[in-house]
HTML snippet that shows the backbone in 3Dmol.js (N, CA, C, O; Angstrom):
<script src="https://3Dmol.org/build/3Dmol-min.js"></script>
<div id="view" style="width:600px;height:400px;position:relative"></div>
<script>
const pdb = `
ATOM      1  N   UNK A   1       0.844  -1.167   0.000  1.00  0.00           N
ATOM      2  CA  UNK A   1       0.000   0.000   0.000  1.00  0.00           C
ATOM      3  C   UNK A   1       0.892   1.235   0.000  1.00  0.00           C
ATOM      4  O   UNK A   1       1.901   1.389   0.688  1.00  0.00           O
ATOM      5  N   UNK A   2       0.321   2.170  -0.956  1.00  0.00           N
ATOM      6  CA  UNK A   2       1.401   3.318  -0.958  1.00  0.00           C
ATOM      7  C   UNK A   2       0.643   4.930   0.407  1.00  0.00           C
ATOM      8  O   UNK A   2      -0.478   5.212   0.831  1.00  0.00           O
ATOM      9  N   UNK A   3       1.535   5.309   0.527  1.00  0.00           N
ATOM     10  CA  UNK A   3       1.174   6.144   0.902  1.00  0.00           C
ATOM     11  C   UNK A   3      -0.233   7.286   0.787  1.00  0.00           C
ATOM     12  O   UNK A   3      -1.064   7.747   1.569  1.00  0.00           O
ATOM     13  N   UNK A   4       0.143   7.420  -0.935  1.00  0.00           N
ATOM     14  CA  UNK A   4      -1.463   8.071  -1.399  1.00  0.00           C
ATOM     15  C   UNK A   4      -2.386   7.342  -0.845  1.00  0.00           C
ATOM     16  O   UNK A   4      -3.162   7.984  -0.136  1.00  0.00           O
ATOM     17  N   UNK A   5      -2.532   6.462  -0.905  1.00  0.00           N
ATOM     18  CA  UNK A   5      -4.074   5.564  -1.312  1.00  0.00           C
ATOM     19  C   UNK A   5      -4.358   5.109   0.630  1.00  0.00           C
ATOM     20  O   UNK A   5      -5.404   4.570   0.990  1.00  0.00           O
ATOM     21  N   UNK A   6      -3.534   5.366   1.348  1.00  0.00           N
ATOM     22  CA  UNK A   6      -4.082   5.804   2.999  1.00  0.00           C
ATOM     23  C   UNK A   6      -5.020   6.653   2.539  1.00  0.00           C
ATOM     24  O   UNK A   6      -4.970   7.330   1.512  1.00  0.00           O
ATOM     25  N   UNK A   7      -6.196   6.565   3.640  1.00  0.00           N
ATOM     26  CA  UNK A   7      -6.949   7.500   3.973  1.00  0.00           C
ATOM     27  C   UNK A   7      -7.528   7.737   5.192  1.00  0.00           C
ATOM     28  O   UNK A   7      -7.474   6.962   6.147  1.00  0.00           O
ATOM     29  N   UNK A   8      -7.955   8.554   5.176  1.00  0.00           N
ATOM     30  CA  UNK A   8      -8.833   8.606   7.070  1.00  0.00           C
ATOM     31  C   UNK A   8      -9.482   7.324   6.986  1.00  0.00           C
ATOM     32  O   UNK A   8      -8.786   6.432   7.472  1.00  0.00           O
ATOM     33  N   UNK A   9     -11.032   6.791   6.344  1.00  0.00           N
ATOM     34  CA  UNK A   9     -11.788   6.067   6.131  1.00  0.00           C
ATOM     35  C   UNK A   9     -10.885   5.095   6.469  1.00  0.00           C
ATOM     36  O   UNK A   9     -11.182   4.609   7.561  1.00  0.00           O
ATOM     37  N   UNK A  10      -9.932   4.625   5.996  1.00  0.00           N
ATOM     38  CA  UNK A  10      -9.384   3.462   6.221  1.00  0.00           C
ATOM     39  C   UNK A  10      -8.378   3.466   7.384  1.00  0.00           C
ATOM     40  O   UNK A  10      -8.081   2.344   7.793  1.00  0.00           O
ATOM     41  N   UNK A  11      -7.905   4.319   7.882  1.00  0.00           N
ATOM     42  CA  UNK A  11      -7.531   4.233   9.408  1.00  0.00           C
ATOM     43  C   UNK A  11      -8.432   3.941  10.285  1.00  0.00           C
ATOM     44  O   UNK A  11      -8.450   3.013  11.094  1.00  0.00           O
ATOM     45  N   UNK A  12      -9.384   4.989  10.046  1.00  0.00           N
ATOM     46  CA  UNK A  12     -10.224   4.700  11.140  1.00  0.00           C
ATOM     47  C   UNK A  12     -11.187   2.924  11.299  1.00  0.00           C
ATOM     48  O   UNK A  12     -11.713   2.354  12.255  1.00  0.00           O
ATOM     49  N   UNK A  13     -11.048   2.631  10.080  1.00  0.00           N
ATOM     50  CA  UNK A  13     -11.713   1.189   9.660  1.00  0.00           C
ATOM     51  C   UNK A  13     -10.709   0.103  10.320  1.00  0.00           C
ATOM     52  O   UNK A  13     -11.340  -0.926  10.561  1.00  0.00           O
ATOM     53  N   UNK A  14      -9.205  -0.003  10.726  1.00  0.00           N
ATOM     54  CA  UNK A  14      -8.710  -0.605  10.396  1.00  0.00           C
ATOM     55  C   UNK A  14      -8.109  -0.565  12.177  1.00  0.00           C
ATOM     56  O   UNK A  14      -7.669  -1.514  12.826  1.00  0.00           O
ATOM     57  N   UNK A  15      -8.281   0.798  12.591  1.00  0.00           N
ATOM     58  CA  UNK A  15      -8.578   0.872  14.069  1.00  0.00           C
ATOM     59  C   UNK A  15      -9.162   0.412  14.493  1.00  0.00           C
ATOM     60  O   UNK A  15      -8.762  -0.418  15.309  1.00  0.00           O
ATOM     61  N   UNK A  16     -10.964   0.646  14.203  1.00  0.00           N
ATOM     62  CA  UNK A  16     -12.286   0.197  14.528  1.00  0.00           C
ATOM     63  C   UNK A  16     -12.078  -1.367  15.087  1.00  0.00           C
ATOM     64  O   UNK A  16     -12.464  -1.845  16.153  1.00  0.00           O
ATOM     65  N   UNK A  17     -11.246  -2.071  13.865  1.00  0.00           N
ATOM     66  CA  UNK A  17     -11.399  -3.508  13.634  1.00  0.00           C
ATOM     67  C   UNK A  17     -10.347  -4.033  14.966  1.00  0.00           C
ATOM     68  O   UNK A  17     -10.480  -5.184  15.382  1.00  0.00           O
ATOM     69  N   UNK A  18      -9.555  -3.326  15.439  1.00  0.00           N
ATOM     70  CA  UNK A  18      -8.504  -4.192  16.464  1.00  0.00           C
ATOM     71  C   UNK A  18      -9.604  -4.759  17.432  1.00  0.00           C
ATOM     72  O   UNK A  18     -10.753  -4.496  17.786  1.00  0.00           O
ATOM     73  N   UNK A  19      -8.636  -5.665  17.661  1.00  0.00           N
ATOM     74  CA  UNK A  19      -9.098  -6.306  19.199  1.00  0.00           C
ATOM     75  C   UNK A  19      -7.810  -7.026  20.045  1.00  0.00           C
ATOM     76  O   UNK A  19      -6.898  -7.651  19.505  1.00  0.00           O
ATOM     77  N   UNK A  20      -7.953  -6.792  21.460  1.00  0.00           N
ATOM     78  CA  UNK A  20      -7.246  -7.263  22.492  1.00  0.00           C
ATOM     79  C   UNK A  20      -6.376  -8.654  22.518  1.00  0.00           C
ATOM     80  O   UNK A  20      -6.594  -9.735  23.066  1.00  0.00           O
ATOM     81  N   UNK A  21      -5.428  -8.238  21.798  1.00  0.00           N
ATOM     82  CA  UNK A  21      -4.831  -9.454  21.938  1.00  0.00           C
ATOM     83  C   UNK A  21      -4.413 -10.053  22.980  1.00  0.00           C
ATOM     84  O   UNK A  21      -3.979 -11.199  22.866  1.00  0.00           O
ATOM     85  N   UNK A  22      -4.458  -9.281  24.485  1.00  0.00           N
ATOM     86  CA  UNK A  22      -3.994 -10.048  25.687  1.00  0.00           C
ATOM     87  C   UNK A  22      -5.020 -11.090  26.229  1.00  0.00           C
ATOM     88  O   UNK A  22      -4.964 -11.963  27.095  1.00  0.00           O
ATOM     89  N   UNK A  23      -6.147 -10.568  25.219  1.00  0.00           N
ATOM     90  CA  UNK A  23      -7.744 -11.248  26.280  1.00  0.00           C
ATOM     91  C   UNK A  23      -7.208 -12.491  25.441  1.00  0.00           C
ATOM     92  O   UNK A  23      -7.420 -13.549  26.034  1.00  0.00           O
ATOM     93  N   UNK A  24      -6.406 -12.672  23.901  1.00  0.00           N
ATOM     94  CA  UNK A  24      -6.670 -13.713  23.371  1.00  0.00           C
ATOM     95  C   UNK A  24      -5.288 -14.183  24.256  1.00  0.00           C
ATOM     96  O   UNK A  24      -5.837 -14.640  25.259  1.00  0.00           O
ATOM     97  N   UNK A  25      -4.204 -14.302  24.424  1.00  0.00           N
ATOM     98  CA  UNK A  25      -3.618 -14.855  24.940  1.00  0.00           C
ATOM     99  C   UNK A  25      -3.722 -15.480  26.136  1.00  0.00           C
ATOM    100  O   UNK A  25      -3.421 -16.654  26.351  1.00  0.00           O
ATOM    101  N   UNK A  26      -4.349 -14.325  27.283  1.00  0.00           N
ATOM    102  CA  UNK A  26      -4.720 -15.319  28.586  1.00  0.00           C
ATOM    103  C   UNK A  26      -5.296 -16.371  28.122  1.00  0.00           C
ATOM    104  O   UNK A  26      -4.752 -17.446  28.378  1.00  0.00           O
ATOM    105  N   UNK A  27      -6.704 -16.371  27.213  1.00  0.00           N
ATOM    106  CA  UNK A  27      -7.520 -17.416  27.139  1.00  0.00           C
ATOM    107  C   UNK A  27      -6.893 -18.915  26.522  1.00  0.00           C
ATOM    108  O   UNK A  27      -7.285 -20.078  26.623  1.00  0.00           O
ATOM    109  N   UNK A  28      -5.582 -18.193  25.756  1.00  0.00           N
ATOM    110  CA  UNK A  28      -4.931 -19.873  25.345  1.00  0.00           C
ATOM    111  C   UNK A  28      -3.796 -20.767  26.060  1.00  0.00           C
ATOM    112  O   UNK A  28      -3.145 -21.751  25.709  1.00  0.00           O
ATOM    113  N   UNK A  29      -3.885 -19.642  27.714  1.00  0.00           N
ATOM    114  CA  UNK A  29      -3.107 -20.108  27.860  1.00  0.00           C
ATOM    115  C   UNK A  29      -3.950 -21.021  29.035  1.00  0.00           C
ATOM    116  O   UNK A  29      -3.474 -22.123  29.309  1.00  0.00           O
ATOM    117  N   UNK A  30      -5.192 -20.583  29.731  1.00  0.00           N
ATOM    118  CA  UNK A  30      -6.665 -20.814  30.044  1.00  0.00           C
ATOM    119  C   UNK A  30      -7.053 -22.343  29.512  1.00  0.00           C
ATOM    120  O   UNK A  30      -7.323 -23.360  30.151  1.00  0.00           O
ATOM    121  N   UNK A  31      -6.973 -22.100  28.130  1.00  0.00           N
ATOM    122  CA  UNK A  31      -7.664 -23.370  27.382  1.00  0.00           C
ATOM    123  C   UNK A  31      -6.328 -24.646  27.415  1.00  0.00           C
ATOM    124  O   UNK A  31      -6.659 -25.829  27.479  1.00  0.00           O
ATOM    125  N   UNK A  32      -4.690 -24.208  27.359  1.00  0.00           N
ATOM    126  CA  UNK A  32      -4.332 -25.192  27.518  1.00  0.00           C
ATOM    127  C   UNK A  32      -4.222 -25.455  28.983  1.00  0.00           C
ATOM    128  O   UNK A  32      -3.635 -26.537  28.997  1.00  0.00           O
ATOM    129  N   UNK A  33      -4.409 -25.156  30.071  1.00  0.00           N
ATOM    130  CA  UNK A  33      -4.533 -25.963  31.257  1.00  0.00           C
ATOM    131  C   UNK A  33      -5.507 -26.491  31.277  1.00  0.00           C
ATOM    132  O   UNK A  33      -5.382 -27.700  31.473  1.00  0.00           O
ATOM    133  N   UNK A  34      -6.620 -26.105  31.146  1.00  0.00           N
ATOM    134  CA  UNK A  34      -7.862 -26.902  31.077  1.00  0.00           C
ATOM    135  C   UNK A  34      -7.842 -28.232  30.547  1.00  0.00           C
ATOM    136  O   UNK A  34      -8.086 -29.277  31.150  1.00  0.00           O
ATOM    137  N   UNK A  35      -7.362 -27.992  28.748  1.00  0.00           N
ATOM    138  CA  UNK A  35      -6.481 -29.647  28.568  1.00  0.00           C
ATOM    139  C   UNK A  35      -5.797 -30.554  28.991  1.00  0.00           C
ATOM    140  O   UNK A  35      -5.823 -31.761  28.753  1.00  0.00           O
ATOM    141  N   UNK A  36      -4.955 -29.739  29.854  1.00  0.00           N
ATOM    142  CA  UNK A  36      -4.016 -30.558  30.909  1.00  0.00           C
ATOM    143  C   UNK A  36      -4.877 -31.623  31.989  1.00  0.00           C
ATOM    144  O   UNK A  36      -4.709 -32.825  32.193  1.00  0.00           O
ATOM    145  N   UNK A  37      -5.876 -30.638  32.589  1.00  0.00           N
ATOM    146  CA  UNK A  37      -6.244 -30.977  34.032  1.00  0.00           C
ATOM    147  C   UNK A  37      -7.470 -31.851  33.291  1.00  0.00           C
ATOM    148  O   UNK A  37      -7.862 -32.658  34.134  1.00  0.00           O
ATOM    149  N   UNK A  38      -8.270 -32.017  31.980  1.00  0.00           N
ATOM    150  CA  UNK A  38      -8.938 -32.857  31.504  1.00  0.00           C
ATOM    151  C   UNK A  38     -10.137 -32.240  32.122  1.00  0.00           C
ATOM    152  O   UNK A  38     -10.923 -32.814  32.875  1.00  0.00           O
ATOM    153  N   UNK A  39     -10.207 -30.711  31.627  1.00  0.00           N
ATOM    154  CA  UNK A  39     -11.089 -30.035  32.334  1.00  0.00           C
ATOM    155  C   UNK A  39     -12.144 -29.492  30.776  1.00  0.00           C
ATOM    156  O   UNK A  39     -11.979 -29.821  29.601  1.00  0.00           O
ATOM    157  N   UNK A  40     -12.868 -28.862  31.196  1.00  0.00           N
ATOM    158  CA  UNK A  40     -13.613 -28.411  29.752  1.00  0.00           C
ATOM    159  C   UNK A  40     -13.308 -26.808  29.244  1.00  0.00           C
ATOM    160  O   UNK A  40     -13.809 -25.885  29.886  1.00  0.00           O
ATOM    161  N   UNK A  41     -12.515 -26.557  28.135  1.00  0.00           N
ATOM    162  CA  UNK A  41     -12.223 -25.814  27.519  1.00  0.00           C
ATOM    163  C   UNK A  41     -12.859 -24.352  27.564  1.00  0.00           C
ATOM    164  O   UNK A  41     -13.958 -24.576  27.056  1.00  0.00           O
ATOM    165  N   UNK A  42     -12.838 -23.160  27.827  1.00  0.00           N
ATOM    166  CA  UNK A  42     -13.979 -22.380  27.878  1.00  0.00           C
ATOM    167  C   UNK A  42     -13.838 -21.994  26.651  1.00  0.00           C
ATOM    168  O   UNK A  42     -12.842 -22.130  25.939  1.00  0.00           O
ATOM    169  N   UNK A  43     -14.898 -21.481  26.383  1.00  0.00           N
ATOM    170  CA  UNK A  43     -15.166 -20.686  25.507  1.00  0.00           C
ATOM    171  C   UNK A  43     -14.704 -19.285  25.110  1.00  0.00           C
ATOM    172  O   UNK A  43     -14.790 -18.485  26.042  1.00  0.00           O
ATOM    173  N   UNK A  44     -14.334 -18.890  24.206  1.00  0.00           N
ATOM    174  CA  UNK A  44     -13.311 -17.798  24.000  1.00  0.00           C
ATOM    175  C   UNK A  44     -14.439 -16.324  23.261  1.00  0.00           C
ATOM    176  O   UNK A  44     -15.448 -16.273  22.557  1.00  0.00           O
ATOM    177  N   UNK A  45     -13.727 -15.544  23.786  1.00  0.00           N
ATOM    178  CA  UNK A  45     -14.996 -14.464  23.089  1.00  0.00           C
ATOM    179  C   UNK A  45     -13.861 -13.098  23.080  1.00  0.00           C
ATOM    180  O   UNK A  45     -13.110 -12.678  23.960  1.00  0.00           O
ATOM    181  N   UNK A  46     -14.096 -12.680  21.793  1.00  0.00           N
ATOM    182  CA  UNK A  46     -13.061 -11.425  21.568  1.00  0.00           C
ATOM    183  C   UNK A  46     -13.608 -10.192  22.549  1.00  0.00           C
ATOM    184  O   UNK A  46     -14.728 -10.150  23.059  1.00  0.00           O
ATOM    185  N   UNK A  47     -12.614  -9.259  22.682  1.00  0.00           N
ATOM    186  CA  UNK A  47     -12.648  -7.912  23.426  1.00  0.00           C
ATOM    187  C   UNK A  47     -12.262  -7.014  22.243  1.00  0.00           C
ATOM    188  O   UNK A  47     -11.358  -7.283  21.453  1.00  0.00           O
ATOM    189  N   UNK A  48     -13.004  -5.966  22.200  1.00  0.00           N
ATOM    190  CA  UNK A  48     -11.828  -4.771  21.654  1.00  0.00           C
ATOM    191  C   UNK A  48     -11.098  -3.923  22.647  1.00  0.00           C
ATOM    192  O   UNK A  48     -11.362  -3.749  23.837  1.00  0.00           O
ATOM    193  N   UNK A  49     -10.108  -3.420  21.910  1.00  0.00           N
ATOM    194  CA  UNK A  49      -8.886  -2.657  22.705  1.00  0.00           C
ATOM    195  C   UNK A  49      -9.683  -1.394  23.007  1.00  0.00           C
ATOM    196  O   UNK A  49     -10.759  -1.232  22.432  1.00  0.00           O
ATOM    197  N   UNK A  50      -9.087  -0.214  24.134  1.00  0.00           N
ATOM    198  CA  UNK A  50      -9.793   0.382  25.154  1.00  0.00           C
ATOM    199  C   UNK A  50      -9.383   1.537  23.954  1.00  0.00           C
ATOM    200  O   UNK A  50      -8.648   1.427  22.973  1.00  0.00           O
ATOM    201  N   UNK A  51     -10.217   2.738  24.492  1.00  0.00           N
ATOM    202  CA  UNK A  51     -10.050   3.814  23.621  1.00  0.00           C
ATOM    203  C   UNK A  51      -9.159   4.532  24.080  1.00  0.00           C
ATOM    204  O   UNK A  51      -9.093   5.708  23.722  1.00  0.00           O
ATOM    205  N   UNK A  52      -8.752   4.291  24.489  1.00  0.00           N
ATOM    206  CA  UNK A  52      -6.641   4.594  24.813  1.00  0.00           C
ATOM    207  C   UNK A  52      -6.325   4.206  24.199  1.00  0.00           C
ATOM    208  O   UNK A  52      -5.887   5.084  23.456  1.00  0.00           O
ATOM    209  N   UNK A  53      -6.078   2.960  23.646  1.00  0.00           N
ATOM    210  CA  UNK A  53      -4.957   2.335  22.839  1.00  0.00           C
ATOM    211  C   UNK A  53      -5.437   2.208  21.295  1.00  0.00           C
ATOM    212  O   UNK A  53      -4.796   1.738  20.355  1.00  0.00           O
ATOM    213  N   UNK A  54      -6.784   2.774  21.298  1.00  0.00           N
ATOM    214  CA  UNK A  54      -6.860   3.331  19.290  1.00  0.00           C
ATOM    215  C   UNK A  54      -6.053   4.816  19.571  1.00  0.00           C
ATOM    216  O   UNK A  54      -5.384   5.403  18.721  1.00  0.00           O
ATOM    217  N   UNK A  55      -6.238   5.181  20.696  1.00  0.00           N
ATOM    218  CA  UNK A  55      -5.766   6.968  20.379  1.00  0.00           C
ATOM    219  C   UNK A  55      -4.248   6.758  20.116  1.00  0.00           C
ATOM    220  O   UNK A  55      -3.722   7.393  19.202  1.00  0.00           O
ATOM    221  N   UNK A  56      -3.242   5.568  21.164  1.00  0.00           N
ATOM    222  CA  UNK A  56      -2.450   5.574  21.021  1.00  0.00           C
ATOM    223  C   UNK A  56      -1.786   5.095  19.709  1.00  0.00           C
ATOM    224  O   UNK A  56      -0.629   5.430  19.453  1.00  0.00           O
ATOM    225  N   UNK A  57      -2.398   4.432  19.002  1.00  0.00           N
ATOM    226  CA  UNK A  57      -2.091   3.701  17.872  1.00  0.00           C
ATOM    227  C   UNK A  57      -2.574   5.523  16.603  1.00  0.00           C
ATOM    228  O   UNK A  57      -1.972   6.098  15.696  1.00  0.00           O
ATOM    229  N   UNK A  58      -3.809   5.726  17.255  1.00  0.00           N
ATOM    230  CA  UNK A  58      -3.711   7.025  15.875  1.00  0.00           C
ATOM    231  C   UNK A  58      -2.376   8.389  16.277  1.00  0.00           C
ATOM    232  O   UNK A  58      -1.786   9.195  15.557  1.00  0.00           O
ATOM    233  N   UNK A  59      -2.335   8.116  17.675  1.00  0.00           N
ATOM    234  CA  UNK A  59      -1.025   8.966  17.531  1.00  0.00           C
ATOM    235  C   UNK A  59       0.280   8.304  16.641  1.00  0.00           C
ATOM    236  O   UNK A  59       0.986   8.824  15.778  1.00  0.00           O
ATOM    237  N   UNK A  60       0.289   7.254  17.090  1.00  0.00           N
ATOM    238  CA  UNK A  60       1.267   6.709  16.323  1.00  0.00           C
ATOM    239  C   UNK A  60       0.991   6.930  14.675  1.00  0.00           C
ATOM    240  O   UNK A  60       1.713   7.724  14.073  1.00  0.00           O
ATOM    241  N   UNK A  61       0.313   6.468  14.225  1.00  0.00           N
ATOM    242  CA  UNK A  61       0.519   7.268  12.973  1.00  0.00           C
ATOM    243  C   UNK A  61       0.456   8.293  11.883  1.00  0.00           C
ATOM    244  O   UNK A  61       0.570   8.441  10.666  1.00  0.00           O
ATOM    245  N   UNK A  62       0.119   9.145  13.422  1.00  0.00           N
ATOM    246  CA  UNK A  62      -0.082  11.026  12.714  1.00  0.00           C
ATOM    247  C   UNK A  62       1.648  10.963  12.429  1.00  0.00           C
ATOM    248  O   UNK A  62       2.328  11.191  11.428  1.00  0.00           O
ATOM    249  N   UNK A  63       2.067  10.428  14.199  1.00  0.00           N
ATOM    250  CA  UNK A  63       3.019  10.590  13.775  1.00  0.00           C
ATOM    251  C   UNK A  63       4.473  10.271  12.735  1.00  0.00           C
ATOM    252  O   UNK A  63       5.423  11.038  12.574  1.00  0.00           O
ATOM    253  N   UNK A  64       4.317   9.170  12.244  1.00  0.00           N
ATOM    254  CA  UNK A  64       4.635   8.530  11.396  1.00  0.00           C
ATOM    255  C   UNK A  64       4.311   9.495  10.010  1.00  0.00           C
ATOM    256  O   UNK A  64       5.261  10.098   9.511  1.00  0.00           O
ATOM    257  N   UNK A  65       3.224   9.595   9.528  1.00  0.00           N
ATOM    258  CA  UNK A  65       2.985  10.658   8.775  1.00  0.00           C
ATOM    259  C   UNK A  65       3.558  11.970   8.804  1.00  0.00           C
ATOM    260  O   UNK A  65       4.073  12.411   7.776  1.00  0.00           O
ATOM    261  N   UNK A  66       3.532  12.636   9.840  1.00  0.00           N
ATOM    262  CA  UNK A  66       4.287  14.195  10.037  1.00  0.00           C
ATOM    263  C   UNK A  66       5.598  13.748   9.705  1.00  0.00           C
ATOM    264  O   UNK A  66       6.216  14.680   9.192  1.00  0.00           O
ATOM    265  N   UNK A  67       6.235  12.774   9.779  1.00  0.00           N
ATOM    266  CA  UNK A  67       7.616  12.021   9.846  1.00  0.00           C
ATOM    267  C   UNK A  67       7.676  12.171   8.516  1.00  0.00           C
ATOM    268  O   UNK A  67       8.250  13.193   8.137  1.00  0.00           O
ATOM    269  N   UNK A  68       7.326  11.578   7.844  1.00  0.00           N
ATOM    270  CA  UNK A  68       7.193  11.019   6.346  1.00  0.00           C
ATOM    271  C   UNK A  68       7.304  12.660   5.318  1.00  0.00           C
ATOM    272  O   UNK A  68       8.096  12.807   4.387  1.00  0.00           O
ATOM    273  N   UNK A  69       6.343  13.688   5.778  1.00  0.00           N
ATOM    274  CA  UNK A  69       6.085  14.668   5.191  1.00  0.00           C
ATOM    275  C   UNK A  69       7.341  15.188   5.311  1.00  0.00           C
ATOM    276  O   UNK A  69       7.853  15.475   4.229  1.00  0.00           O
ATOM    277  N   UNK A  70       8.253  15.483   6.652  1.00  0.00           N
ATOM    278  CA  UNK A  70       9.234  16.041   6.870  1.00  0.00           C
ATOM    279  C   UNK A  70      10.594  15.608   6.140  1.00  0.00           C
ATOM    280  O   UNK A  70      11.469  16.364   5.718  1.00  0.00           O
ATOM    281  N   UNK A  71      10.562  14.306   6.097  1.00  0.00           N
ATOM    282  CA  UNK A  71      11.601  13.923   5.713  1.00  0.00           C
ATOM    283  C   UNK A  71      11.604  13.649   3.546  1.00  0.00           C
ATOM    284  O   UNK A  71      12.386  14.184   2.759  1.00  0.00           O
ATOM    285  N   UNK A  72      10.659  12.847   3.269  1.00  0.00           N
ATOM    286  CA  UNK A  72      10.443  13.222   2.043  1.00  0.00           C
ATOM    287  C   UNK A  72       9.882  13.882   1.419  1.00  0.00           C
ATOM    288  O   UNK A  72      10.386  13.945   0.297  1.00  0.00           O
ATOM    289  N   UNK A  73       8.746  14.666   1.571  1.00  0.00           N
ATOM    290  CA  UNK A  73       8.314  15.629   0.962  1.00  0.00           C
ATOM    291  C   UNK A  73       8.838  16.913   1.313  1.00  0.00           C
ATOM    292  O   UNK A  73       8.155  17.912   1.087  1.00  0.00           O
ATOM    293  N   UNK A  74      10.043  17.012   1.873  1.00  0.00           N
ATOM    294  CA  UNK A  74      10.466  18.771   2.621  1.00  0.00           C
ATOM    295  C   UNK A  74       9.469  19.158   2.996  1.00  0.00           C
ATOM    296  O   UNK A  74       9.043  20.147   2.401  1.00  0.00           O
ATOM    297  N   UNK A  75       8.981  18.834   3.649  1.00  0.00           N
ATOM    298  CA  UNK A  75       7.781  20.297   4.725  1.00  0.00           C
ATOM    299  C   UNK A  75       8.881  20.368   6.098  1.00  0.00           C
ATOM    300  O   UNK A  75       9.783  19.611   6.455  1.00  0.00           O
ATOM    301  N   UNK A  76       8.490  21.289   6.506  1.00  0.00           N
ATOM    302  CA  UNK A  76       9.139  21.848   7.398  1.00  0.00           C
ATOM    303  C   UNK A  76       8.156  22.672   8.275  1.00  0.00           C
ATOM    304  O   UNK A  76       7.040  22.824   7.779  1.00  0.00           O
ATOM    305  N   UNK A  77       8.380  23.232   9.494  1.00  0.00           N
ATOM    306  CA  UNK A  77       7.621  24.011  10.174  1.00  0.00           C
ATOM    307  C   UNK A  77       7.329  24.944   9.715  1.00  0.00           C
ATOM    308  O   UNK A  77       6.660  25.634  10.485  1.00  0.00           O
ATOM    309  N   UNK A  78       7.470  25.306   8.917  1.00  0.00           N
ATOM    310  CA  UNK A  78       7.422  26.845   8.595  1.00  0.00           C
ATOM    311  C   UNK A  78       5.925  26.474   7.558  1.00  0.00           C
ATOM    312  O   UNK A  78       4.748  26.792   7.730  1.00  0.00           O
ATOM    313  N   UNK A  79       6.474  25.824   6.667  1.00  0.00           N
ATOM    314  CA  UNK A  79       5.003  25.318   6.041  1.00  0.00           C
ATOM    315  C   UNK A  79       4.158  25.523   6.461  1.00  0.00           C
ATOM    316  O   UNK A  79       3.404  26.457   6.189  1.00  0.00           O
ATOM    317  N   UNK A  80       3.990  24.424   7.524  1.00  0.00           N
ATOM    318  CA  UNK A  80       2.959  24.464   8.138  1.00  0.00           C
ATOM    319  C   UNK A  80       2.321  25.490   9.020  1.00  0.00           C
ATOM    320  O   UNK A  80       1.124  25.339   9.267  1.00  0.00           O
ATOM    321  N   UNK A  81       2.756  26.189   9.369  1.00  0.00           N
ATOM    322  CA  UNK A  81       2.257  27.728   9.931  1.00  0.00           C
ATOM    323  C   UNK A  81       1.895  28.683   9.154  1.00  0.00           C
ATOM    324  O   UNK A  81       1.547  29.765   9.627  1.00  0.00           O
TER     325      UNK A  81
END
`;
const viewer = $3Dmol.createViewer("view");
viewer.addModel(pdb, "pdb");
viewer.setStyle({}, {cartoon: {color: "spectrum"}});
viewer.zoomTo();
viewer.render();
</script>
C-alpha cells in the first residue's frame, strides 16, 4: 500500500477492527490448562482494545505521517504555519 491511497476512512476502519490481543492470549493459555487438568475448555470471546490504545495507535501514525512529510516531501515548520 502506498502512501497516497491511505486515507482517514481506512484508518479509522482498520482501528475500529482491532481487538485485544492479551484477552486472546490469557484465554490460550486458560484453554491449555484446562487440557491438561482434563477439564472443559472455555469458551473464547473477543474484546476490543480500550479507547486509549486506538488513540495511542492514531497517535502513532499522525506521527509517522508528520515524519514522512518532513523527511520526504520537505515540509518543514514553517510550512505548516
Amino acid at each position: 500500500m502506498k502512501l497516497k491511497d491511505i486515507t482517514e476512512a481506512k484508518i479509522y476502519v482498520a482501528v475500529s477492527k482491532m481487538r485485544n490481543r492479551k484477552v486472546r492470549e490469557r484465554w490460550e493459555k486458560q484453554a491449555e490448562a484446562a487440557k491438561r487438568k482434563g477439564k472443559e475448555i472455555p469458551a473464547y470471546s473477543e474484546a476490543q482494545v480500550t479507547t486509549a490504545t486506538k488513540e495511542k495507535h492514531l497517535a502513532i501514525i499522525m506521527k509517522s505521517l508528520l515524519r514522512t512529510a518532513e523527511r520526504e516531501w520537505k515540509w518543514s515548520e514553517d510550512m505548516l504555519t
